[in-house]
N, C-alpha and C positions, 0 to 999 in steps of 0.2 A: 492569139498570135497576130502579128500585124500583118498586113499583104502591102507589095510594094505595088504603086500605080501599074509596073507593066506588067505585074500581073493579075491584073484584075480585067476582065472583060469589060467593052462599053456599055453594058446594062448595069451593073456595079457601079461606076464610072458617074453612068446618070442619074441613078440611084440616089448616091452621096452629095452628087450638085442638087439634088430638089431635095432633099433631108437640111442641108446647109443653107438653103433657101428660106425651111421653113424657118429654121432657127434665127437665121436675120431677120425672117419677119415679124416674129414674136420680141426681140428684142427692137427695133424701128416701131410695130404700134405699141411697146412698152411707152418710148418715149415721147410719140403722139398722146398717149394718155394721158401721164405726168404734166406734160408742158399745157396741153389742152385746161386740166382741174387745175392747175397752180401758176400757170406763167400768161397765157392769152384772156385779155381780157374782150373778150367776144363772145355772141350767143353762140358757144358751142356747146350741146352738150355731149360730153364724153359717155359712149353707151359703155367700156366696161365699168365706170365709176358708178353711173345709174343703174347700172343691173345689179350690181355688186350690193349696194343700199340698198332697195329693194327688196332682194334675199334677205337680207338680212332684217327689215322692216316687217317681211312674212312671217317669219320667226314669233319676232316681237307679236305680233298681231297674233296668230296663234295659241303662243303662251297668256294673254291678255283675254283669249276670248275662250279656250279649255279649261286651265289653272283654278281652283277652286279659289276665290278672292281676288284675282289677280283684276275681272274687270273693273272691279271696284279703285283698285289701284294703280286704274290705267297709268295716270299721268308718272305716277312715281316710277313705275315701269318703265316707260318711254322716256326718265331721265340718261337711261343707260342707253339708249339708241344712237347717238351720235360716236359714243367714244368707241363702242362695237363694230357701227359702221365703217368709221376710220381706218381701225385695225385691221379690219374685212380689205376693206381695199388695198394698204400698207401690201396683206397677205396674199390679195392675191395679184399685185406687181410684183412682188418675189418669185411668186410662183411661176409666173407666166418667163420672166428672166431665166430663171432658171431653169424652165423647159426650153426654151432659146436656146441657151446654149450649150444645153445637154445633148440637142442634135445638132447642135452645131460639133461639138467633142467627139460623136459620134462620124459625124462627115468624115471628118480628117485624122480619123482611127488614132485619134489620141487617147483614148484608153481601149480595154481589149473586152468589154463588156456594155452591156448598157446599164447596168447597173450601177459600174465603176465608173461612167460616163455621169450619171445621177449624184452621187457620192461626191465629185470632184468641180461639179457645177456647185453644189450645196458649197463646199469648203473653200470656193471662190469668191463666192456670193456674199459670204455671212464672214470674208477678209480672216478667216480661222486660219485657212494655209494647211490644213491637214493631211492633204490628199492631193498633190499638184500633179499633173501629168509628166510624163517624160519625156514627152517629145515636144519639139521646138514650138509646134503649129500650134498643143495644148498648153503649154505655159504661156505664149503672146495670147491666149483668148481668157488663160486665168487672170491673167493682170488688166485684161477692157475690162471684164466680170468683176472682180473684188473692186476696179474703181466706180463701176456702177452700184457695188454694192454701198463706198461711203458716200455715192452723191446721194443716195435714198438719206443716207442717216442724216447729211447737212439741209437735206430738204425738209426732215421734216423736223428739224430745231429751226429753221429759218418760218416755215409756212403754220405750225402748229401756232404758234403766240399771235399771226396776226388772224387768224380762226377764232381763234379764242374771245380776242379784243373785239371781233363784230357781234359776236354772240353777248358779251357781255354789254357794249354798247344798246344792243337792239333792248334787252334784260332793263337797262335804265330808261330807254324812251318810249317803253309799257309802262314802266311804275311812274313816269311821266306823267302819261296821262291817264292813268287811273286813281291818282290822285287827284286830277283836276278834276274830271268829271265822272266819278264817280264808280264802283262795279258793275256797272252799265254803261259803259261810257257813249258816249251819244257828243257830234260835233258841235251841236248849239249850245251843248252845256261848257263845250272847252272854250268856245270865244265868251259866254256869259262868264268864266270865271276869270276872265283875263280883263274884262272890263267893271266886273263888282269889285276886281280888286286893285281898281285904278291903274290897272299894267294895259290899259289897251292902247296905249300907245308905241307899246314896245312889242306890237305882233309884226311889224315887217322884223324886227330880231329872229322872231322864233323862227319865223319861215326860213329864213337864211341859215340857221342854225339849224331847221328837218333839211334842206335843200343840202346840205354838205353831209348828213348823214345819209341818205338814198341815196348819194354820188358812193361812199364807201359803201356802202350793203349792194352795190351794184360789182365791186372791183369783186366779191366773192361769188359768181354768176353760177360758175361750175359745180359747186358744193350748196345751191340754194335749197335743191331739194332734202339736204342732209341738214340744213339751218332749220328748214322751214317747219319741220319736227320735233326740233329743240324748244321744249320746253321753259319759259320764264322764271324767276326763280318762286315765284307764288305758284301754283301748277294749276287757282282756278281761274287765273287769269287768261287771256287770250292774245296775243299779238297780232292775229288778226282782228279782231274788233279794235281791239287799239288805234292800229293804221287804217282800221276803216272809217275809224271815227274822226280821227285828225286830220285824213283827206277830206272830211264832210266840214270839218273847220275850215281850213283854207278855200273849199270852195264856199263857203257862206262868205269869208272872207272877199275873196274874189267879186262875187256875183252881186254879193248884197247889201256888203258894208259899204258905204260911202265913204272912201277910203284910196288913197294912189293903190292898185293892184299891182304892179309890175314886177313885185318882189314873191306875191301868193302865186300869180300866172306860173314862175319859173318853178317854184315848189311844187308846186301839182302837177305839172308836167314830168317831175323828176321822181314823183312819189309815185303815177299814173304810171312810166315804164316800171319802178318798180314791182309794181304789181303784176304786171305783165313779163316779165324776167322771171317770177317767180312762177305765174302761170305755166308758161313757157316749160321752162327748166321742170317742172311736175309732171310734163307729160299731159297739160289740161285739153280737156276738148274744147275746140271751137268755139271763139263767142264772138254772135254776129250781134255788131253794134246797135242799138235800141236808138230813134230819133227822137218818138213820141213821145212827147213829159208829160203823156198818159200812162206811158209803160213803164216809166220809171216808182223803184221799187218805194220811194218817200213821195208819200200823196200830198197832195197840194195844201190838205187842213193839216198836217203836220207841220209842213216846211211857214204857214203862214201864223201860227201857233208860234213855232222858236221867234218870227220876226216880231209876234205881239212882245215877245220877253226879254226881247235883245230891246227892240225900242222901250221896252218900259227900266231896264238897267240903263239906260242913257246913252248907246249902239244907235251911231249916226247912218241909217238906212239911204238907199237909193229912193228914190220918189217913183219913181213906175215901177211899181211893184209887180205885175204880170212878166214885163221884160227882163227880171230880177229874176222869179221863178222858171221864165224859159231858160237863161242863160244856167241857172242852180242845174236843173236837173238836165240840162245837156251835158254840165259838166260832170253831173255824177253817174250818166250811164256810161262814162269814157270807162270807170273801173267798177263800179258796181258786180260787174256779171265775173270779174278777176276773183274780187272778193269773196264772195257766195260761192265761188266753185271751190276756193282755198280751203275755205271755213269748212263748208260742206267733207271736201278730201277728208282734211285735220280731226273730223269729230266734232270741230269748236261749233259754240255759238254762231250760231248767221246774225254779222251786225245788221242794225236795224234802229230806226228810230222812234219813239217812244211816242203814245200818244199823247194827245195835243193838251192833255191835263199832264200831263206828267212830264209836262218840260221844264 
Protein backbone atom coordinates (compact mmCIF):
# COMPACT_ATOMS: atom_id res chain seq x y z
CA UNK A 1 0.00 0.00 0.00
CA UNK A 2 1.44 3.46 -0.82
CA UNK A 3 2.06 6.15 2.05
CA UNK A 4 1.45 9.65 1.06
CA UNK A 5 4.72 11.99 1.89
CA UNK A 6 2.61 13.56 4.88
CA UNK A 7 2.45 10.72 6.28
CA UNK A 8 5.45 9.50 6.59
CA UNK A 9 7.86 10.66 9.37
CA UNK A 10 11.32 12.49 8.51
CA UNK A 11 13.39 9.13 9.10
CA UNK A 12 11.28 7.52 6.30
CA UNK A 13 11.57 10.68 4.44
CA UNK A 14 15.51 10.34 4.71
CA UNK A 15 15.51 7.00 4.32
CA UNK A 16 13.97 7.25 0.72
CA UNK A 17 16.37 10.34 -0.16
CA UNK A 18 19.56 8.03 0.50
CA UNK A 19 17.91 4.88 -1.12
CA UNK A 20 17.31 7.26 -4.42
CA UNK A 21 20.72 8.44 -3.88
CA UNK A 22 22.01 5.12 -4.05
CA UNK A 23 20.19 4.26 -7.13
CA UNK A 24 21.53 7.49 -8.99
CA UNK A 25 24.64 6.53 -8.11
CA UNK A 26 24.79 3.17 -9.58
CA UNK A 27 23.15 4.40 -12.55
CA UNK A 28 25.99 7.81 -12.90
CA UNK A 29 29.06 5.18 -12.39
CA UNK A 30 27.05 2.80 -14.86
CA UNK A 31 27.86 5.52 -17.23
CA UNK A 32 31.38 6.51 -16.08
CA UNK A 33 32.10 2.88 -16.96
CA UNK A 34 30.59 2.56 -20.47
CA UNK A 35 31.95 6.02 -21.60
CA UNK A 36 35.44 5.22 -19.71
CA UNK A 37 35.71 1.25 -21.87
CA UNK A 38 34.09 2.61 -25.11
CA UNK A 39 34.19 6.53 -25.54
CA UNK A 40 37.61 8.21 -23.56
CA UNK A 41 40.42 7.57 -25.16
CA UNK A 42 42.80 7.99 -21.99
CA UNK A 43 44.71 5.76 -19.65
CA UNK A 44 41.82 5.10 -17.60
CA UNK A 45 41.31 2.03 -16.53
CA UNK A 46 37.73 1.30 -15.66
CA UNK A 47 37.98 -1.12 -12.33
CA UNK A 48 34.46 -2.52 -12.86
CA UNK A 49 35.35 -3.62 -16.43
CA UNK A 50 38.87 -5.04 -15.04
CA UNK A 51 37.53 -6.87 -12.20
CA UNK A 52 34.72 -8.16 -14.19
CA UNK A 53 37.65 -9.90 -16.63
CA UNK A 54 39.50 -11.02 -14.33
CA UNK A 55 36.63 -13.06 -12.53
CA UNK A 56 36.03 -14.32 -15.26
CA UNK A 57 39.84 -14.91 -16.43
CA UNK A 58 39.97 -17.01 -12.66
CA UNK A 59 37.50 -19.15 -13.94
CA UNK A 60 39.30 -19.81 -17.13
CA UNK A 61 42.44 -20.33 -15.33
CA UNK A 62 40.87 -22.79 -12.92
CA UNK A 63 39.18 -24.87 -15.48
CA UNK A 64 42.70 -25.06 -17.40
CA UNK A 65 44.51 -25.85 -14.42
CA UNK A 66 41.81 -28.93 -12.53
CA UNK A 67 40.03 -30.20 -15.88
CA UNK A 68 41.62 -33.48 -16.86
CA UNK A 69 43.26 -32.28 -20.51
CA UNK A 70 42.21 -29.06 -20.42
CA UNK A 71 46.10 -27.78 -19.54
CA UNK A 72 47.07 -29.20 -22.48
CA UNK A 73 44.59 -27.19 -24.24
CA UNK A 74 45.15 -24.13 -22.64
CA UNK A 75 45.35 -22.01 -25.66
CA UNK A 76 42.03 -23.47 -27.30
CA UNK A 77 40.56 -22.86 -23.96
CA UNK A 78 41.49 -19.30 -23.67
CA UNK A 79 39.81 -18.90 -27.39
CA UNK A 80 36.60 -18.39 -25.51
CA UNK A 81 37.96 -15.87 -22.96
CA UNK A 82 37.22 -12.68 -24.52
CA UNK A 83 33.62 -13.33 -25.85
CA UNK A 84 32.83 -14.62 -21.91
CA UNK A 85 34.55 -11.61 -20.79
CA UNK A 86 32.41 -9.32 -22.78
CA UNK A 87 29.09 -10.85 -21.96
CA UNK A 88 30.44 -10.59 -18.22
CA UNK A 89 30.68 -7.23 -18.32
CA UNK A 90 27.51 -6.53 -20.90
CA UNK A 91 26.03 -8.56 -17.69
CA UNK A 92 26.94 -6.97 -15.33
CA UNK A 93 26.07 -3.14 -16.62
CA UNK A 94 22.60 -4.52 -16.57
CA UNK A 95 22.81 -5.46 -13.49
CA UNK A 96 24.25 -2.72 -11.80
CA UNK A 97 21.30 -0.57 -13.97
CA UNK A 98 19.00 -2.41 -12.80
CA UNK A 99 19.76 -2.29 -9.28
CA UNK A 100 19.87 1.67 -9.73
CA UNK A 101 16.84 1.88 -10.41
CA UNK A 102 15.13 -0.67 -8.51
CA UNK A 103 15.99 1.64 -5.53
CA UNK A 104 15.53 4.21 -7.24
CA UNK A 105 11.37 2.68 -7.80
CA UNK A 106 11.72 1.87 -4.33
CA UNK A 107 12.39 5.73 -3.18
CA UNK A 108 9.39 6.97 -4.84
CA UNK A 109 6.98 4.03 -3.77
CA UNK A 110 6.30 3.32 -7.26
CA UNK A 111 5.71 -0.14 -6.79
CA UNK A 112 4.29 -1.65 -3.40
CA UNK A 113 7.24 -4.26 -2.94
CA UNK A 114 10.64 -4.70 -3.62
CA UNK A 115 10.21 -7.37 -5.43
CA UNK A 116 7.67 -5.67 -7.85
CA UNK A 117 10.28 -2.88 -7.67
CA UNK A 118 12.86 -5.69 -9.23
CA UNK A 119 10.35 -7.17 -11.71
CA UNK A 120 9.55 -3.64 -13.15
CA UNK A 121 13.30 -2.50 -13.30
CA UNK A 122 13.96 -5.94 -15.16
CA UNK A 123 10.88 -5.02 -17.78
CA UNK A 124 12.28 -1.51 -18.29
CA UNK A 125 15.41 -2.45 -18.84
CA UNK A 126 15.13 -5.30 -21.21
CA UNK A 127 12.35 -2.44 -23.31
CA UNK A 128 9.64 -5.62 -22.73
CA UNK A 129 7.01 -3.27 -21.05
CA UNK A 130 5.51 -6.00 -18.94
CA UNK A 131 5.26 -4.65 -15.68
CA UNK A 132 5.27 -0.58 -15.87
CA UNK A 133 4.36 1.15 -12.67
CA UNK A 134 1.42 3.11 -11.99
CA UNK A 135 2.38 5.89 -10.80
CA UNK A 136 3.68 9.07 -12.56
CA UNK A 137 7.25 9.14 -10.73
CA UNK A 138 7.57 5.06 -11.85
CA UNK A 139 6.58 5.36 -15.42
CA UNK A 140 9.06 8.81 -16.17
CA UNK A 141 11.95 6.41 -14.52
CA UNK A 142 10.74 3.48 -16.79
CA UNK A 143 11.16 5.44 -19.92
CA UNK A 144 15.10 7.00 -18.79
CA UNK A 145 15.45 2.94 -17.91
CA UNK A 146 14.11 1.23 -21.20
CA UNK A 147 16.09 4.18 -23.00
CA UNK A 148 19.13 3.19 -21.29
CA UNK A 149 18.36 -0.02 -21.96
CA UNK A 150 18.40 0.54 -26.16
CA UNK A 151 21.64 2.79 -25.77
CA UNK A 152 23.36 -0.64 -24.49
CA UNK A 153 21.97 -2.45 -27.52
CA UNK A 154 23.23 0.43 -30.09
CA UNK A 155 26.37 0.47 -28.11
CA UNK A 156 27.15 -2.65 -28.63
CA UNK A 157 26.35 -3.11 -32.61
CA UNK A 158 28.39 0.18 -32.91
CA UNK A 159 31.68 -0.80 -30.45
CA UNK A 160 31.59 -4.77 -31.05
CA UNK A 161 32.93 -4.57 -34.93
CA UNK A 162 35.35 -2.09 -34.24
CA UNK A 163 36.73 -4.76 -31.31
CA UNK A 164 36.68 -7.20 -33.48
CA UNK A 165 38.70 -5.38 -36.51
CA UNK A 166 41.67 -4.63 -33.86
CA UNK A 167 41.83 -8.17 -32.81
CA UNK A 168 41.91 -9.20 -36.21
CA UNK A 169 44.32 -6.60 -37.39
CA UNK A 170 46.70 -7.40 -34.56
CA UNK A 171 45.84 -11.57 -35.73
CA UNK A 172 47.50 -10.38 -39.41
CA UNK A 173 50.58 -8.33 -38.02
CA UNK A 174 51.73 -11.69 -35.98
CA UNK A 175 51.31 -13.89 -39.14
CA UNK A 176 53.34 -10.87 -40.48
CA UNK A 177 56.08 -11.41 -38.96
CA UNK A 178 56.24 -14.90 -38.25
CA UNK A 179 56.46 -15.46 -41.62
CA UNK A 180 59.31 -13.28 -42.08
CA UNK A 181 61.34 -14.32 -39.40
CA UNK A 182 60.56 -17.33 -38.66
CA UNK A 183 58.80 -19.49 -35.32
CA UNK A 184 61.26 -17.80 -33.38
CA UNK A 185 60.98 -14.72 -34.47
CA UNK A 186 63.98 -12.70 -33.55
CA UNK A 187 64.27 -8.75 -35.07
CA UNK A 188 67.56 -9.26 -36.95
CA UNK A 189 66.19 -11.84 -38.85
CA UNK A 190 63.12 -9.33 -39.85
CA UNK A 191 65.44 -6.51 -41.27
CA UNK A 192 67.75 -9.75 -42.79
CA UNK A 193 64.56 -10.73 -44.77
CA UNK A 194 63.76 -7.34 -45.89
CA UNK A 195 67.04 -6.92 -47.34
CA UNK A 196 67.87 -10.70 -48.94
CA UNK A 197 64.73 -9.88 -50.45
CA UNK A 198 65.70 -6.73 -52.03
CA UNK A 199 62.75 -4.85 -50.20
CA UNK A 200 65.17 -2.94 -47.88
CA UNK A 201 64.44 0.03 -49.31
CA UNK A 202 60.96 -0.07 -48.53
CA UNK A 203 61.44 -0.28 -44.47
CA UNK A 204 60.62 3.40 -43.84
CA UNK A 205 57.07 1.93 -45.54
CA UNK A 206 56.76 -0.66 -43.12
CA UNK A 207 57.56 1.57 -40.11
CA UNK A 208 54.85 4.05 -41.17
CA UNK A 209 52.53 1.32 -41.88
CA UNK A 210 53.41 -0.50 -37.79
CA UNK A 211 53.37 3.48 -36.61
CA UNK A 212 49.49 3.78 -37.86
CA UNK A 213 48.66 0.35 -36.37
CA UNK A 214 49.96 1.10 -32.50
CA UNK A 215 48.14 4.58 -33.02
CA UNK A 216 44.69 2.17 -33.50
CA UNK A 217 45.75 -0.77 -30.98
CA UNK A 218 46.04 2.37 -28.69
CA UNK A 219 42.35 3.85 -29.47
CA UNK A 220 41.23 0.40 -27.65
CA UNK A 221 43.17 1.35 -24.13
CA UNK A 222 40.39 0.28 -21.93
CA UNK A 223 39.71 -3.37 -23.26
CA UNK A 224 43.71 -4.08 -23.67
CA UNK A 225 43.84 -6.27 -20.89
CA UNK A 226 40.69 -8.34 -22.56
CA UNK A 227 42.97 -8.03 -26.07
CA UNK A 228 45.94 -8.90 -24.67
CA UNK A 229 44.47 -12.64 -23.83
CA UNK A 230 43.10 -12.96 -27.13
CA UNK A 231 44.71 -15.57 -28.71
CA UNK A 232 46.19 -15.43 -32.56
CA UNK A 233 44.55 -17.55 -34.80
CA UNK A 234 47.74 -20.06 -34.80
CA UNK A 235 47.44 -20.52 -30.84
CA UNK A 236 51.38 -21.44 -30.89
CA UNK A 237 52.16 -18.38 -31.88
CA UNK A 238 52.78 -15.31 -29.65
CA UNK A 239 51.96 -11.73 -30.15
CA UNK A 240 54.02 -10.89 -27.85
CA UNK A 241 57.26 -12.11 -29.14
CA UNK A 242 55.99 -10.98 -32.37
CA UNK A 243 55.96 -7.13 -31.25
CA UNK A 244 58.90 -7.89 -29.42
CA UNK A 245 60.64 -8.79 -32.21
CA UNK A 246 59.65 -6.07 -34.49
CA UNK A 247 60.42 -3.37 -31.86
CA UNK A 248 64.02 -5.10 -31.94
CA UNK A 249 63.75 -4.37 -35.90
CA UNK A 250 63.04 -0.89 -35.78
CA UNK A 251 65.46 -0.35 -33.20
CA UNK A 252 68.41 -2.27 -35.17
CA UNK A 253 66.83 0.04 -37.74
CA UNK A 254 67.15 3.10 -35.91
CA UNK A 255 70.50 2.65 -34.11
CA UNK A 256 72.42 0.51 -36.66
CA UNK A 257 71.41 0.78 -40.00
CA UNK A 258 72.92 3.53 -41.82
CA UNK A 259 69.92 4.70 -43.04
CA UNK A 260 67.53 8.55 -42.45
CA UNK A 261 65.91 7.08 -39.04
CA UNK A 262 63.14 9.64 -38.58
CA UNK A 263 60.42 7.45 -39.76
CA UNK A 264 61.83 4.17 -37.24
CA UNK A 265 62.44 7.03 -34.34
CA UNK A 266 58.43 7.77 -34.47
CA UNK A 267 57.54 3.97 -34.76
CA UNK A 268 59.25 2.82 -31.72
CA UNK A 269 58.18 5.50 -29.96
CA UNK A 270 54.51 4.52 -30.72
CA UNK A 271 55.25 0.81 -30.36
CA UNK A 272 57.32 1.64 -26.94
CA UNK A 273 53.85 3.39 -25.45
CA UNK A 274 52.23 0.60 -26.82
CA UNK A 275 53.76 -1.69 -24.73
CA UNK A 276 53.37 0.36 -21.81
CA UNK A 277 49.47 0.88 -22.39
CA UNK A 278 49.34 -2.65 -22.20
CA UNK A 279 51.62 -2.85 -19.06
CA UNK A 280 49.72 -0.40 -17.68
CA UNK A 281 46.02 -1.50 -18.38
CA UNK A 282 47.41 -5.36 -16.77
CA UNK A 283 47.77 -4.12 -13.72
CA UNK A 284 51.97 -4.71 -14.31
CA UNK A 285 54.37 -3.99 -11.38
CA UNK A 286 56.79 -1.38 -11.62
CA UNK A 287 59.70 -1.21 -14.03
CA UNK A 288 62.51 0.81 -13.17
CA UNK A 289 64.27 1.80 -16.35
CA UNK A 290 67.73 -0.17 -16.84
CA UNK A 291 70.68 2.45 -18.20
CA UNK A 292 73.58 -0.08 -18.30
CA UNK A 293 73.96 -1.84 -21.87
CA UNK A 294 75.33 -4.33 -19.45
CA UNK A 295 71.92 -4.97 -17.93
CA UNK A 296 70.35 -5.19 -21.11
CA UNK A 297 68.68 -8.54 -21.68
CA UNK A 298 70.65 -8.96 -25.66
CA UNK A 299 74.45 -9.17 -24.85
CA UNK A 300 76.70 -7.44 -26.84
CA UNK A 301 78.01 -11.10 -28.87
CA UNK A 302 74.54 -11.45 -29.90
CA UNK A 303 73.61 -7.86 -31.04
CA UNK A 304 77.44 -7.90 -32.83
CA UNK A 305 76.68 -11.50 -34.43
CA UNK A 306 73.09 -10.04 -36.21
CA UNK A 307 75.49 -6.90 -37.36
CA UNK A 308 78.15 -9.69 -38.93
CA UNK A 309 74.90 -10.96 -40.87
CA UNK A 310 73.16 -7.81 -41.75
CA UNK A 311 76.71 -6.57 -43.25
CA UNK A 312 77.37 -9.89 -44.84
CA UNK A 313 73.46 -9.60 -46.70
CA UNK A 314 74.55 -6.17 -47.99
CA UNK A 315 72.82 -4.01 -44.61
CA UNK A 316 74.67 -0.61 -44.87
CA UNK A 317 75.89 -0.41 -41.02
CA UNK A 318 76.85 2.85 -39.07
CA UNK A 319 80.78 2.83 -38.83
CA UNK A 320 81.18 3.36 -34.83
CA UNK A 321 80.00 0.46 -33.99
CA UNK A 322 80.26 0.67 -29.95
CA UNK A 323 77.98 3.98 -30.28
CA UNK A 324 75.66 1.69 -32.42
CA UNK A 325 75.37 -0.88 -29.65
CA UNK A 326 75.07 1.88 -26.83
CA UNK A 327 72.28 3.65 -28.58
CA UNK A 328 70.67 -0.42 -29.54
CA UNK A 329 70.40 -1.37 -26.18
CA UNK A 330 69.43 2.02 -24.57
CA UNK A 331 66.81 1.69 -26.95
CA UNK A 332 65.78 -1.62 -26.13
CA UNK A 333 65.70 -1.41 -22.36
CA UNK A 334 62.89 1.53 -23.04
CA UNK A 335 60.57 -1.81 -23.46
CA UNK A 336 62.28 -4.67 -22.83
CA UNK A 337 61.14 -5.16 -19.03
CA UNK A 338 57.15 -4.32 -20.66
CA UNK A 339 57.82 -7.30 -22.69
CA UNK A 340 59.01 -9.83 -20.28
CA UNK A 341 56.46 -8.85 -17.66
CA UNK A 342 53.49 -9.42 -20.62
CA UNK A 343 55.01 -12.60 -21.77
CA UNK A 344 55.77 -13.71 -18.29
CA UNK A 345 51.61 -12.72 -17.25
CA UNK A 346 50.47 -14.50 -20.66
CA UNK A 347 52.34 -17.99 -20.17
CA UNK A 348 53.99 -16.85 -23.64
CA UNK A 349 57.53 -17.47 -24.59
CA UNK A 350 59.86 -14.54 -23.09
CA UNK A 351 61.11 -13.09 -26.44
CA UNK A 352 64.75 -13.34 -26.72
CA UNK A 353 67.43 -13.31 -29.08
CA UNK A 354 69.00 -16.21 -30.47
CA UNK A 355 72.59 -17.04 -30.19
CA UNK A 356 75.12 -15.76 -32.22
CA UNK A 357 75.32 -18.98 -34.49
CA UNK A 358 71.82 -19.19 -34.95
CA UNK A 359 71.31 -15.79 -36.47
Amino acid sequence: MMVAVGEMSWLDVAGRVVIGLLGLGCVVYFFKSIIRVGVLNRKFRDPMAFWVSRMVLAVFRLYIGRMPGARRRGNDVLTWYWPCAFMAIIAAWFLLVMLGFTLMNVAVQAEPSVMRAVIASGSALSTLGFSTPETQAGELLAIAEGAIGLFVVVYLFTFLPSFMDVIQERGRRVAWVYDRAGEHPCGARLVLWHYRNGRGDSLDGVWEDWEAFFRKFAEARSFLPILSLVRPVKPDRSWVCAFGAFLDAVALARTTVARPAGTAEICLQCGIETMENIHHAMYGTPIVPRRDPALAEVKREAYDAACAALAAAGVPLVEDRERAWQDFAAARMAYEGQVAWVAEALGDPKPSWPAPEEV
